[in-house]
N, C-alpha and C positions, 0 to 999 in steps of 0.2 A: 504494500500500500504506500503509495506516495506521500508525503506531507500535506496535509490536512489544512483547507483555510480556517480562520479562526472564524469559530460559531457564535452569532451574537444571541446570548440567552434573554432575554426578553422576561426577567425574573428575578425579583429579589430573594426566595426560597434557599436558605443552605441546602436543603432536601435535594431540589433540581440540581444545583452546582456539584452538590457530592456524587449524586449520580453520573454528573457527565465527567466528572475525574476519575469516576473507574472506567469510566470507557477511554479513558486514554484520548479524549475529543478535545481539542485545543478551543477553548471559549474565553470569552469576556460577558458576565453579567452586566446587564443593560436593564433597571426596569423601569418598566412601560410605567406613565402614570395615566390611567386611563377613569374614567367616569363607571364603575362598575355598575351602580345603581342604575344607568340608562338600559340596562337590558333585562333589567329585574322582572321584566314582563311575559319572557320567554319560559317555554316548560326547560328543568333542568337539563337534560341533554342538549337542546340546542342551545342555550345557555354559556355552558361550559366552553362550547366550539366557539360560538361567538365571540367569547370575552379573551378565547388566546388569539383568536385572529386579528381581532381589534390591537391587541398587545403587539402582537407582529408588525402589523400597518402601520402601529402608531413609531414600532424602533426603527422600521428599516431605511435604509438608504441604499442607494445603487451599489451593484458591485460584494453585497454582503450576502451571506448567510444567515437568517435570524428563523430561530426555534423560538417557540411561545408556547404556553401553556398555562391552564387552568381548570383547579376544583372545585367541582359541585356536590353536596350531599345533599340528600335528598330521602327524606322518608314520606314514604307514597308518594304525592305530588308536590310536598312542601319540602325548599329550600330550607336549608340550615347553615349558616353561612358563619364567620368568625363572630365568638362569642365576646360581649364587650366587656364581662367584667365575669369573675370565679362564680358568681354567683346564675348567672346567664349557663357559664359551662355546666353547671351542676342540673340544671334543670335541661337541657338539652341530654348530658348524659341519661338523667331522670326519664326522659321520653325515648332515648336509645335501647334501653335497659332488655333485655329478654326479646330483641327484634331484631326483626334484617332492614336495612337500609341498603341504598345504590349510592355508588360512587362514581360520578361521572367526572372523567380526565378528560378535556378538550388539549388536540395540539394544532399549532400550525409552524409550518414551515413558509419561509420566504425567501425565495432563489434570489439571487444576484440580481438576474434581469428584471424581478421583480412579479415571477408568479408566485400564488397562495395556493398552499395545499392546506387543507386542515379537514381534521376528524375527529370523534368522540370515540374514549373506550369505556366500557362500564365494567364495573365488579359489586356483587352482592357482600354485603358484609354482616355477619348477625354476630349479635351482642349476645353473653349470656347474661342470665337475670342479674344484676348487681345489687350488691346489700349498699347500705345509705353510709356505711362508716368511708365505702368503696368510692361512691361517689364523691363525697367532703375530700376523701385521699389525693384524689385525683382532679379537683377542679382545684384545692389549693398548692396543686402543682406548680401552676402557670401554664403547665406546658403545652393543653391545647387552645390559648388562646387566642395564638395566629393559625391554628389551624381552623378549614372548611371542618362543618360540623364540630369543633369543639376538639379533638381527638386527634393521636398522630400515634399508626399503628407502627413505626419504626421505634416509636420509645419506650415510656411507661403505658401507655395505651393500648401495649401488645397481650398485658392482662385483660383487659377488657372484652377480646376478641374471641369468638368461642370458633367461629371459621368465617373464612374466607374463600367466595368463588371468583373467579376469575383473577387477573394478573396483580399480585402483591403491588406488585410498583405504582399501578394505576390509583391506589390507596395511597399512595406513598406521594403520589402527585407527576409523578412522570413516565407512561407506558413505555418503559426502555424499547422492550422488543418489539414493539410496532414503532415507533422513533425511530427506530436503527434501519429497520426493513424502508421506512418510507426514505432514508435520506440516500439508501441504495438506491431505490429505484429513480431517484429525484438526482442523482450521477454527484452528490458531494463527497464521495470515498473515489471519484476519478475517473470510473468508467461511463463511461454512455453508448 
């Protein structure tokens, strides 16, 4: 593989950034500052795509690479979106509790010339029942309070977890292995 242009991450996330340092993918974090509440209107799937596309559109400039991305949780049809304060996460864990929710990962890509690809991936995520000492534990974390839905299944929130269907990472905030496949076919590993 030849030298790699550098990828502009369209993300403030360590999550996203750590992920793309194990892939060995030469990036600079760029984040978007975008109006997220303008699309608050949309069902969560298209949501999510929208709001990394936007993020894309809003970093790119000619000549670059920019990936973007964004989380939606969503139990049934209601958005859960970052909680503002320990007490917000506790009652969002509170309605998690003993359920599955979806997690919907929007990404886009933005070629040099300046096409948009983007798409959603979803994963099912169910909670087992949590006792209230559980909930106190973990909303006076901090730790899911920049996260979609309250929760961040790479830390202490991996308690929380009884399974997960579909791709961990898509939880995680970033679908690696659909990322990787689209930037193949999108010719930024060099072949076309």
């Amino acid at each position: 593989m030849t030298s790699l242009p550098t990828l502009i991450l369209a993300s403030q996330s360590p999550r996203r950034a750590e992920l793309l340092k194990r892939l060995s993918i030469p990036f600079e974090a760029r984040p978007a500052d975008i109006d997220e509440e303008s699309l608050g209107h949309l069902e969560p799937a298209p949501m999510a795509e929208a709001l990394a596309a936007k993020k894309a559109q809003t970093i790119w400039q000619p000549g670059q690479w920019v990936l973007a991305a964004d989380t939606v949780v969503a139990l049934d049809t209601e958005v859960l979106g970052k909680p503002r304060s320990p007490e917000e996460n506790k009652a969002f864990l509170h309605r998690l509790s003993g359920r599955t929710h979806t997690v919907y990962t929007g990404f886009a890509i933005q070629q040099p010339e300046g096409h948009l690809h983007s798409e959603v991936v979803e994963a099912k995520v169910a909670f087992r029942d949590l006792q209230e000492w559980e909930l106190e534990w973990y909303a006076s974390s901090g730790e899911g309070l920049d996260k979609a839905g309250g929760y961040g299944a790479q830390g202490l929130g991996m308690v929380l977890i009884e399974r997960i269907e579909g791709d961990f990472y898509t939880v995680m905030g970033l679908p690696v292995s659909r990322v990787w496949q689209r930037l193949y076919q999108l010719g930024y590993f060099g072949q076309r």
